[in-house]
N, C-alpha and C positions, 0 to 999 in steps of 0.2 A: 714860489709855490710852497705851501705847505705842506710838512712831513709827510702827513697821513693822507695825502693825495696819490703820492706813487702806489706806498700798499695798499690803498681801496683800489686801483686801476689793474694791479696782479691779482686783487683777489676777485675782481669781476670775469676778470680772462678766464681765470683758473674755472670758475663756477661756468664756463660758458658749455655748453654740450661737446665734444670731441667733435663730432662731425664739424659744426658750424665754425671750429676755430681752424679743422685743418681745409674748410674750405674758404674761409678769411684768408688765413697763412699762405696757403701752396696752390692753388684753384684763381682764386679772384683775389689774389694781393694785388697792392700796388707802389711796392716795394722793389725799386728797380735792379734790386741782385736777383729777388724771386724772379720776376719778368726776365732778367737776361737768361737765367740757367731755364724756364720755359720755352724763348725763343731757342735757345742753342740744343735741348732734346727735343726740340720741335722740327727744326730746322735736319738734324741728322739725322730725322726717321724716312722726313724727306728725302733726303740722299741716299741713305739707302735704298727706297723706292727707285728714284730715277736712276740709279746705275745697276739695279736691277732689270730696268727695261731694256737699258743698253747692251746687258749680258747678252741675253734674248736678243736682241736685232743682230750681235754680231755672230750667234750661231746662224743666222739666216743668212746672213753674206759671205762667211768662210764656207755654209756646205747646201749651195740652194736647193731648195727641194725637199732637204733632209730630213726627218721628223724627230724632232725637238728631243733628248733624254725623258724619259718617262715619270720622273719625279717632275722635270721640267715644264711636261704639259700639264700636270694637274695644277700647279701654279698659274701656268696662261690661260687655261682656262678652255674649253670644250671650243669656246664661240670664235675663239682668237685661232682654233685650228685648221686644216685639211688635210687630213693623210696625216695627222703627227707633226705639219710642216707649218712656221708661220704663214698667215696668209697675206698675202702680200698690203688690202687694206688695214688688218692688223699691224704690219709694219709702219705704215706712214702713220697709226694714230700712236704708235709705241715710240716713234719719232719725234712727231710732235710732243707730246707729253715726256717725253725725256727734257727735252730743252727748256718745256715752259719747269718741271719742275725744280731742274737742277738750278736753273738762274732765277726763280721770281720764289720759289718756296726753299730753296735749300742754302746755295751761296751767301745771297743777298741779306737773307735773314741771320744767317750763324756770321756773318759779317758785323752786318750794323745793328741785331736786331739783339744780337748772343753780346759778342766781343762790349758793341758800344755801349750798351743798359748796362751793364756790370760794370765796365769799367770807365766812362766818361765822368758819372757822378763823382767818381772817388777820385780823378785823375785831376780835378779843379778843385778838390775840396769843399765838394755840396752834399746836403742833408739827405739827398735822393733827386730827382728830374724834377724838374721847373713845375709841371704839371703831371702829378702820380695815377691823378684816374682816366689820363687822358692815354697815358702809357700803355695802364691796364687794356682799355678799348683797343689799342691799336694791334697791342699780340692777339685779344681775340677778333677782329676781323681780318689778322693774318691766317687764325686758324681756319676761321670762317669760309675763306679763297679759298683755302687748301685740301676741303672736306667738300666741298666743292666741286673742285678739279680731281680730285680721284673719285667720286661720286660719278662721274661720266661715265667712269669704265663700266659698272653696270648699268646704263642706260641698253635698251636692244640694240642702237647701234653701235654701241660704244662712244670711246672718250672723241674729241676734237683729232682729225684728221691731215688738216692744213696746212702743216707748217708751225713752229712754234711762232713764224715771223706771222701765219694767219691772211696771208694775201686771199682779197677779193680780186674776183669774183670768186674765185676756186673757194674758200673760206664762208662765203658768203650763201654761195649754194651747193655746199654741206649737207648732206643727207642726215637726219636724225637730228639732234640736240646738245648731240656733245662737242658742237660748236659755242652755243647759247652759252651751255654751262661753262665753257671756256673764259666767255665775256665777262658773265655774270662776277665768276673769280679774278678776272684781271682787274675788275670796278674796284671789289674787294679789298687786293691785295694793293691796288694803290692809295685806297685809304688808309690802312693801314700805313703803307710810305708818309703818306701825307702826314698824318696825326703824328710820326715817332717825327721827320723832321722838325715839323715846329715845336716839338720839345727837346731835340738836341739841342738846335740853334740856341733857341733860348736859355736854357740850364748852361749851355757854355759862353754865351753872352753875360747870361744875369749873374749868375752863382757863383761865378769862377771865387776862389779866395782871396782873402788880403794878399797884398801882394804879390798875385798870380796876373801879372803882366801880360799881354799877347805873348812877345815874344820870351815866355816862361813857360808858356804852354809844351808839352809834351808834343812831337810831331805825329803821336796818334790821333790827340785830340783834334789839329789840324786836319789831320786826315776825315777824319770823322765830319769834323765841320763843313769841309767845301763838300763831301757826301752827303750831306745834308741838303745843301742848300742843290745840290742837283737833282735828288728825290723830289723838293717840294719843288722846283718850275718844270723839270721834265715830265712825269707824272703827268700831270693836267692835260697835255694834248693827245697821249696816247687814251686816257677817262674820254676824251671826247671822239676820239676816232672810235671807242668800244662802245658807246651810245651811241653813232652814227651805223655801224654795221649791225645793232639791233636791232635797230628801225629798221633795217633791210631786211632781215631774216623774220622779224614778226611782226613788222607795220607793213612787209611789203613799198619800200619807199626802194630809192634809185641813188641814193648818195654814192655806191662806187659802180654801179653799172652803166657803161655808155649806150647809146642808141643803138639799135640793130645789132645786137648779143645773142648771137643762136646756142642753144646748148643741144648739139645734137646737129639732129635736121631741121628743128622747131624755134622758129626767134621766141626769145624768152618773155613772158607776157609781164614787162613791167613799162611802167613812162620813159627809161630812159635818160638819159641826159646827165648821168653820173663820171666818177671817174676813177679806176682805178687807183692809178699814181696820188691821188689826194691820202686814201689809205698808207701809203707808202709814205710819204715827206711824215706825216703825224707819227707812225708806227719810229720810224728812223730817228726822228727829233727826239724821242724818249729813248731807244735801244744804245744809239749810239753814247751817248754819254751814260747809261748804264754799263756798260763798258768799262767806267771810271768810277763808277758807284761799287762793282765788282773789283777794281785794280787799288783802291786809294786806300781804306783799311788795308789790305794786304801789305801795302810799303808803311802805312803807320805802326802794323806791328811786327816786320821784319826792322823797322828802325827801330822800335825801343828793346828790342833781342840780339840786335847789334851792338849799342853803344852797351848795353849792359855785361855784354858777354866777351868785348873789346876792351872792357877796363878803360873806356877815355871817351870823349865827346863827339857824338859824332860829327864829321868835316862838312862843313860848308850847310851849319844846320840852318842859317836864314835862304841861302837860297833855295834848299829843299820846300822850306815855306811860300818863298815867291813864285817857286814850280808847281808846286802844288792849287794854289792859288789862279793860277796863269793857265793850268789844264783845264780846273773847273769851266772857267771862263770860255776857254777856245772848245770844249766839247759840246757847247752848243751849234757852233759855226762848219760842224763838217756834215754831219748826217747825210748829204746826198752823194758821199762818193760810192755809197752802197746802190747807186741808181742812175752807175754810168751809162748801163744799155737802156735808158729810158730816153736815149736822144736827147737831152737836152740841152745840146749845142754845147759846143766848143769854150765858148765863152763861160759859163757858168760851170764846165767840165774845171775850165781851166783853176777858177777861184777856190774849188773847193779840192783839187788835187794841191795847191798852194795852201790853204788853211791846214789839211793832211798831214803833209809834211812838217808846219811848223807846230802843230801839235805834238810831234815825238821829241820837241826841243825839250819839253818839260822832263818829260819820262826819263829824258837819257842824263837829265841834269839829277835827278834824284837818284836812280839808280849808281851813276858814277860817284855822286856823293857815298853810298851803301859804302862801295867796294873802297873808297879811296880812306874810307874811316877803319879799313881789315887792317891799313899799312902801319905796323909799327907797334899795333895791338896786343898784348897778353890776351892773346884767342882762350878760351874752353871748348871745348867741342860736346857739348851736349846735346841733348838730343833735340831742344828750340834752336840751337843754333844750326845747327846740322839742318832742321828743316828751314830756318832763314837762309843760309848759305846757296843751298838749292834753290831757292827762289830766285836769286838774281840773272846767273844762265839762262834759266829756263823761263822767265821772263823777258830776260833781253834776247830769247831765240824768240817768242813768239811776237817780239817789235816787231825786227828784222823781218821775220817774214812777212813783216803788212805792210811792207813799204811798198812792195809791187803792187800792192792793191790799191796803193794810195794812188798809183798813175793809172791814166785811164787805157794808157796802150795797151799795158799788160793786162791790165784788170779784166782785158773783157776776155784776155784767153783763159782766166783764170778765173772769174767769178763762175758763182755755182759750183765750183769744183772740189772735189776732198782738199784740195789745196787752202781751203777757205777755211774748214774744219779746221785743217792740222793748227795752221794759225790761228784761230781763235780756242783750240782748246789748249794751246802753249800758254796762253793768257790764264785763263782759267780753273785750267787743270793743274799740271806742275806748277805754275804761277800760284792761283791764288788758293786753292788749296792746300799745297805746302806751306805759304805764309799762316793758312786758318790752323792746320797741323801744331806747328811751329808755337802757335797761340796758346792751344790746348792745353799743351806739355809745358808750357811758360808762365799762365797762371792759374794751373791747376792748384797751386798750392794755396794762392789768395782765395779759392772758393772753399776747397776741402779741408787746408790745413794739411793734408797730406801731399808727397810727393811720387810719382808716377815712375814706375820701374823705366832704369837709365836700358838694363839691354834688351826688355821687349821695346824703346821704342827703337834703337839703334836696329832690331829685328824688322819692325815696322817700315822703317826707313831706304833703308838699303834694298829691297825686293821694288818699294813704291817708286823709286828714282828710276830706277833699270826697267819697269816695265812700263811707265808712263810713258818713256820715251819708247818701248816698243811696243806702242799703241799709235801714237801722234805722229812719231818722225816719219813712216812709211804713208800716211795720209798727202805730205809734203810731195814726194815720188808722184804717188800715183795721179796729185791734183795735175805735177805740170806734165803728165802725160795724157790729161783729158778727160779725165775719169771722173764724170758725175757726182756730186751726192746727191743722196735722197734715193736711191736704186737698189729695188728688193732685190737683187742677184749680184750686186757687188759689181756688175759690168758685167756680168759674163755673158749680154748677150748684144756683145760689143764686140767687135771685131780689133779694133782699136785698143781695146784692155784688155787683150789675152796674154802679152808677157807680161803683164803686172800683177796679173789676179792673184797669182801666189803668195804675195803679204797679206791678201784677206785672211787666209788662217794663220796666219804668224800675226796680225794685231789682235784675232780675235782669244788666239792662245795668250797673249799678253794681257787683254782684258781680263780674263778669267783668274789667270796667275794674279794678275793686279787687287781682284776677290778677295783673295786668298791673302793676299799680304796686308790686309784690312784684320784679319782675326787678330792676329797679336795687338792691333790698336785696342778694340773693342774689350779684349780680355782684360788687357792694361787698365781700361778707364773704370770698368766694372769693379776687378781687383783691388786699385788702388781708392777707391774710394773707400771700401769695406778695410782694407787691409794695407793699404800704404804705410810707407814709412814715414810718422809725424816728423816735421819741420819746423823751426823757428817762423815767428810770422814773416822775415824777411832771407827766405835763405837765399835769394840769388845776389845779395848785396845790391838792391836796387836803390835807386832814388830819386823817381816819382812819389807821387801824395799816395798813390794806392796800396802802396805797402809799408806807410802809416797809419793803417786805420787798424783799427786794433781786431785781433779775432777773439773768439766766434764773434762775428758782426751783431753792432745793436745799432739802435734804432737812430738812425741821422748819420750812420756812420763812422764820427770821429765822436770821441768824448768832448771836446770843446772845439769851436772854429778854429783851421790849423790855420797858422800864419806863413806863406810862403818868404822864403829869405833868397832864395837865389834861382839858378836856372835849372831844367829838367836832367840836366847828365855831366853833373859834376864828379864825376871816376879820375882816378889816378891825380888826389889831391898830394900836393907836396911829392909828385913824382911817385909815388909808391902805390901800385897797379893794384894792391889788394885795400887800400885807403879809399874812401869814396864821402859826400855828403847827402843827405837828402836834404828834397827843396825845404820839407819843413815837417815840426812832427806838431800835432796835438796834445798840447798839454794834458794834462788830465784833472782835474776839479779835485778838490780835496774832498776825502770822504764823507758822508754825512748820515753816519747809522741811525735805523728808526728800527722803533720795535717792529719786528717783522719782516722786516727789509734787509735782507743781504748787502751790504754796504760793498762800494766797486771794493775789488783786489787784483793782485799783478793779475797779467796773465800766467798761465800753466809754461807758455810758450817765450815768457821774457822777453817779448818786442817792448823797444822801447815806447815810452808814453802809451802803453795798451792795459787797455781793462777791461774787465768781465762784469757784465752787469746784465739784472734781470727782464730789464724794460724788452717790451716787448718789440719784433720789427716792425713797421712800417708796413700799415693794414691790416698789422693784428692789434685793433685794442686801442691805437693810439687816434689812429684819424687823422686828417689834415688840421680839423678845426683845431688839436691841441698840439701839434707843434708844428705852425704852420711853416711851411716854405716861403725862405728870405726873398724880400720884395716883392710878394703878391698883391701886398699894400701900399709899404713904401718905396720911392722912389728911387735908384741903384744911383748914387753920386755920378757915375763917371761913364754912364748911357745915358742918363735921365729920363729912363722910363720905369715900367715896372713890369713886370712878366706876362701879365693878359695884355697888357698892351701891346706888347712887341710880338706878342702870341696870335694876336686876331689881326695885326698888319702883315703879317707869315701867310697869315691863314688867304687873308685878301690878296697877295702876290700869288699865289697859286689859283685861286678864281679869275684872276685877271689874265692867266694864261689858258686856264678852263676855255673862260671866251674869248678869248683873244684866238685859240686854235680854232671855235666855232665861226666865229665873223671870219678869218681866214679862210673857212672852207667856203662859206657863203661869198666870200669874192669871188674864189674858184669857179664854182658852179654856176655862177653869173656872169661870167667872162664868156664860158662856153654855150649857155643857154639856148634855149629857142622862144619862137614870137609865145608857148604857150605862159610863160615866165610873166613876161608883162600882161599878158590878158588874165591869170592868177591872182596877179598884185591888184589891179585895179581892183577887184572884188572885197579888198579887204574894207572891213567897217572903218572910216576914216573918224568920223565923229566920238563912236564908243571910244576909237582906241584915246581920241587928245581927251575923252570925259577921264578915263582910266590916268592916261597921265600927269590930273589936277590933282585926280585923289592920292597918287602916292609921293608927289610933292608936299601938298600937307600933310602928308603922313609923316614925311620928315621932318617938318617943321614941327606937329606935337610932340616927335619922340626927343625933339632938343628940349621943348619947353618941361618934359617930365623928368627928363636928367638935372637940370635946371632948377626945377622946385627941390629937387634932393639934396642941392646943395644950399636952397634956401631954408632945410627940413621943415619942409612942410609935404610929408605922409598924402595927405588928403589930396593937396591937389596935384600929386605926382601920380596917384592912380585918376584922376579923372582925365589926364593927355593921355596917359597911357592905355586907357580904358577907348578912348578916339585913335589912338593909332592903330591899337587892335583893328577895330572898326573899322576903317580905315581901307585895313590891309585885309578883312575880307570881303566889303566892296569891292577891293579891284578884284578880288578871285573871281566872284561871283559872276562882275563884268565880262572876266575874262572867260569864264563857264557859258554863258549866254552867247558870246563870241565865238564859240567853240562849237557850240549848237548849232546854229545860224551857217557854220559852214558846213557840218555834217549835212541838216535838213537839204540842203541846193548839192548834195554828193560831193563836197570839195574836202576830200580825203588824204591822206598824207601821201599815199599812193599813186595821186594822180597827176603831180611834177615834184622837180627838184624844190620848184619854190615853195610849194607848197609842203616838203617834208622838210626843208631848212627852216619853214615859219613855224609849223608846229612843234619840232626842237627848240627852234630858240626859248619861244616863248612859252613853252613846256617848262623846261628844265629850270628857266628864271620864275615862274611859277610856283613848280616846287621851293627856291629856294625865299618867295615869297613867305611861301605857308611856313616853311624854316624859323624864318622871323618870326611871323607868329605865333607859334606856339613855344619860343624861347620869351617873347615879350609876356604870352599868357600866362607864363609858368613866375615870372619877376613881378606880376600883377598879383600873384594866386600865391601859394605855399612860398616862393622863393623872398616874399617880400617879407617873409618873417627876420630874417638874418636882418631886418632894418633894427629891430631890437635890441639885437647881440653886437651885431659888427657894422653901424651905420655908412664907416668909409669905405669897406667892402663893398657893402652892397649899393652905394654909389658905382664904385669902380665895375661892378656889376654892366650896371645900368649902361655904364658909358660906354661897355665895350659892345653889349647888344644894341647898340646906338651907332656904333661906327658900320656894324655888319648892317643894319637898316639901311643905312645913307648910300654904301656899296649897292646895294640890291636895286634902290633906285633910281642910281646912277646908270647901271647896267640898262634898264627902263630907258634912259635917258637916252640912251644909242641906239639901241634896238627899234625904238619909234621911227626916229627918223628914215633908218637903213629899210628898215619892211613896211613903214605905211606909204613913203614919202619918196624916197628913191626906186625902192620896185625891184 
């Protein structure tokens, strides 16, 4: 690159308007440190929202009746009142939206969305994520969900009601819209899932460094990874059960209602023929293995605060890998022990109390790996370790307690019950919140440069420990005594839970305190950003790639590709506990001053191989087109792909589970059906649909032959296939518009069977992703086929990948015909 190319690119920056740069830079970057520290104060404003709700629910169950402190109420709000006191349907919608926001907007994000953007890139020694504008999209339709879902609370009836878990029918005939909105944010927030996993995957697949080996990897990254890959298949069934209970609530269709459904004294006026429990298996397939979307960052970064803060390696770190690995895997196969009272025989009871059980083989092999790496260790007790250290107890108490849930005898004395709570917020709470803690305090310093006061958090910590547990552990008590959840009055109008009701105000005095023991966090993080005590870029003697990379961060992160040389936790080299290596540092480029140009210098902070430089980050000013992300073009040796490739086959495994969970449902409701099902089916246009079938067959055949001329470069006749595939593809819509018609005019409504509101989903939604194509093919025909100019292998690669999404689309075509024209 020529000299005078950097300073004309500073001095374009510099000339840019203030507003436009700090909305490039901090707004709409797509610079994956910007994006993580978005995700993580996005994520915590969340959190405090939802354990503000909780406040509030447990003054309702420590004093029923009571009316709320008077600062209190102006906060809940007039509508949420009576007499000063929550009202009871204010409780359940304060309920629900406590759970949905704590786990789908606050954990999940300050986990994989905080932790992993910021620190995955740098932890493999990549420029930034596989795909940067893809990243950017995904944090904003996190927000998106999330503005959304508290956007309900002022609707007139307020937020969603249901359940976080959202069970129909109860969920489905929801008074008001702060169901819908519910939906609408769940769609949201799983695309969001969707879009960061196929860029983790990928950026840890493609990016990783020179010799950054699998087993060289960090066991956060691990972690990260099989979290990954459980976002992008779990996901897609619970997208399709939240399309399916839309249809019920605003097409009026039967997807979870069965026949003869009285609400009241009045059988409820729908077709029929639905089923609850299908809500259920879909809801459970995705929850349950979030579960371990929630747990598996938490052990990735109580393991790198371990080995580091143990001075030695940690034990038995491949098999923590093959556990980790081996959990992923098995938390597809359990989901139904959550649906032992759904009768479904003995036999099936039995397989999934057996899968249950051998899923905590992993957990307990990871975790004893933790503790068995304490043995022998030059401990520090710092304040990350301090919150690691509490993680492990307090996680291997909330196993333990689910083991009884895992058998179906006990389970059914115990499902539903606070019992259920205590155990899953052992998980959650103390669990994975102290490991997210623990995080904070651990790479605070990588973000800010500063380091975070040791006795506000050792302040923070100490009150959090002792009141978490007296919150949770009395939930335990009360669950095996019978005691409900989900109950405005705590039991009290229970006969059965009158010698217990007395820890309702001792957990709800512990909530509060628990409030309270959050100031000192908050002061701390405020403080030390303004006013910390500066740091060396590496003060916790670590040695991961992450705290190689030089601060203040610029753009690609390292000054030259770092070379890894050895493995992630090489401490107590040659015996000596304060001795360590890292895996590997980035050289740094020898200087090359130009007039105008500030040439690199050490850093201020004297990390090794660090340097200060003016280039801008990543979204301001540089773009992808000038320092593109490795192998977007070329081929990665030792995958043999390239990043959109392996990007849009991601993309297509989570569609295949999309439909895969609809054809599913559509068994269901076929198994159970009535004669109106087949008298439906017969009515369908049999002709249009095999006309439709012809055209989107040769639609795939032109969109081969227009990839095909690109590689013969011939421009011309790659837009005239591509010009007929368009065509093509909106023939069938059209067809399929007239098809659509043709059932309305004769009244054959989505409303008026199952089969009837499975056919118009199916091929609804494959429809839209029809049009999908299309308007990605128009846009490669129109303005995108410019970059044929500038980067003709690119835009090949283009081409090829909107090629594979075509063939997909058709292929789905391909099933759906037969299943709904032909079968019935």
């Amino acid at each position: 690159m020529p000299q005078s190319e950097p300073v004309e690119r500073v001095t374009q920056i510099q000339r840019r308007p203030l507003a436009r740069r700090f909305l490039r830079q901090y707004l709409f970057s797509t610079d994956h440190k910007t994006i993580g520290i978005q995700y993580g104060v996005t994520a915590m404003l969340f959190l405090l929202v939802g354990f503000g709700l909780v406040l509030v629910m447990r003054w309702a169950l420590a004093y029923p009746g009571s009316p709320l402190p008077e600062w209190a109420q102006s906060w809940v709000g007039d509508k949420n009142l009576q007499s000063g006191a929550l009202k009871p349907e204010s409780y359940n919608q304060f309920g629900a939206m406590h759970g949905t926001i704590m786990v789908f907007l606050g954990i999940v994000p300050l986990a994989v969305g905080a932790f992993g953007n910021y620190l995955v890139p740098l932890m493999v020694g990549a420029p930034d994520m596989a795909f940067p504008r893809l990243n950017m999209a995904s944090y904003w339709a996190f927000l998106a969900g999330g503005v959304v879902m508290l956007a309900s609370f002022f609707l007139p009836l307020g937020a969603a009601n249901s359940g976080w878990t959202a069970y129909p029918p109860l969920a489905s005939l929801s008074p008001g819209s702060g169901q819908t909105y519910w939906l609408v944010g769940i769609v949201l927030l799983a695309t969001s899932s969707l879009l960061g996993s196929i860029n983790f995957i990928t950026t840890i697949v493609q990016l990783r460094a020179k010799g950054l080996a699998w087993m060289r990897l960090p066991f956060f990254v691990w972690a990260q990874l099989v979290t990954a890959f459980l976002l992008l298949l779990a996901f897609p069934p619970l997208v399709a059960a939240g399309v399916l209970q839309l249809m019920d609530r605003v097409a009026g269709t039967s997807f979870f209602y069965p026949s003869g459904l009285f609400l009241g004294a009045e059988q409820l006026a729908v077709s029929g023929g639905g089923s609850p429990l299908l809500w259920q298996h879909l809801f459970w397939f995705l929850a349950h293995p979030e579960v371990y979307v929630l747990i598996l960052p938490a052990m990735g970064i109580v393991a790198e605060i371990i080995a580091n803060n143990t001075r030695k390696p940690l034990w038995g770190y491949r098999s923590m890998v093959f556990a980790a690995l081996f959990l992923g895997f098995m938390s597809f196969i359990v989901w139904a022990h959550h649906m032992y009272l759904t009768d479904m025989g003995t036999s099936i009871s039995a397989f999934f109390q057996a899968t249950t059980l051998i899923i905590s083989i992993p957990s307990v092999i990871v975790v004893s790996a933790l503790v068995v790496s304490l043995w022998g260790g030059s401990i520090r007790f710092n304040t990350p370790m301090l919150f690691a250290l509490a993680f492990l107890p307090m996680f291997g108490l909330g196993g333990l307690t689910g083991l009884p849930l895992a058998l179906a005898a006990s389970d059914i004395h115990l499902h539903d019950t606070l019992y259920v709570i205590g155990h899953f917020h052992y998980i959650v709470a103390p669990g994975t919140l102290f490991a997210l803690f623990a995080g904070v305090y651990y790479w605070f310093p990588k973000l800010s440069g500063r380091r975070m006061s040791e006795w506000l958090g050792i302040l923070h910590f100490v009150p959090s420990f002792v009141f978490m547990n007296g919150i949770f552990f009395p939930m335990l008590i009360q669950g095996m005594g019978g005691i409900s959840r989900r109950l405005y009055d705590g039991g009290a109008s229970y006969q059965h839970a009158q010698h217990l009701l007395g820890w309702n105000e001792f957990m709800s005095q512990s909530a509060w305190w628990l409030g309270l023991a959050q100031i000192p966090f908050l002061l701390n993080l405020a403080w030390s950003l303004v006013a910390g005590k500066r740091v060396a870029e590496n003060p916790w003697g670590a040695t991961t790639l992450e705290w190689s990379a030089p601060w203040p961060p610029i753009h690609g992160n390292f000054p030259a590709p770092p070379v890894v040389e050895r493995g992630p936790y090489e401490y107590g080299v040659g015996g000596d506990a304060a001795a360590f290596s890292p895996q590997g540092l980035a050289p740094a480029p020898p200087p090359q001053p130009s007039a105008g140009l500030t040439p690199p210098q050490p850093s201020p902070r004297g990390g090794e191989g660090a340097i200060s430089t003016p280039l801008p980050v990543h979204g301001e000013g540089s773009g992808e087109g000038e320092e593109p992300i490795p192998h977007t073009v070329t081929i990665r040796p030792d995958t043999g792909t390239t990043n959109p490739k392996l990007g849009i086959w991601l993309f297509l495994a989570s569609e295949i589970m999309l439909f895969g969970a609809l054809f599913s449902s559509y068994v269901l409701l076929r198994v159970n059906a009535g004669a109106e099902w087949g008298e439906h089916a017969a009515r369908l246009n049999l002709p249009l649909a095999t006309f439709n079938t012809a055209i989107l067959i040769t639609s795939s055949i032109t969109m081969v032959y227009a990839w095909l001329q690109l590689l013969l470069k011939d421009l011309g006749r790659y837009r005239l296939y591509m010009g007929l595939t368009i065509l093509l593809g909106l023939v069938f819509l059209v067809a399929k518009g007239f098809e659509y018609g043709e059932k309305f005019s004769h009244g054959l409504h989505p409303s008026e069977s199952t089969f009837l509101a499975i056919y118009f989903t199916l091929t609804g939604l494959h429809g839209l992703h029809v049009l999908g194509g299309v308007l990605v093919n128009g846009f490669l025909l129109g303005p995108g086929s410019r970059l044929w100019t500038t980067a003709p292998a690119r835009f090949t690669n283009r081409v090829e990948i909107a090629g594979v999404y075509w063939h997909f689309v058709d292929l789905v075509w391909i099933f759906l015909f037969p299943t709904l024209y032909l079968l019935g």
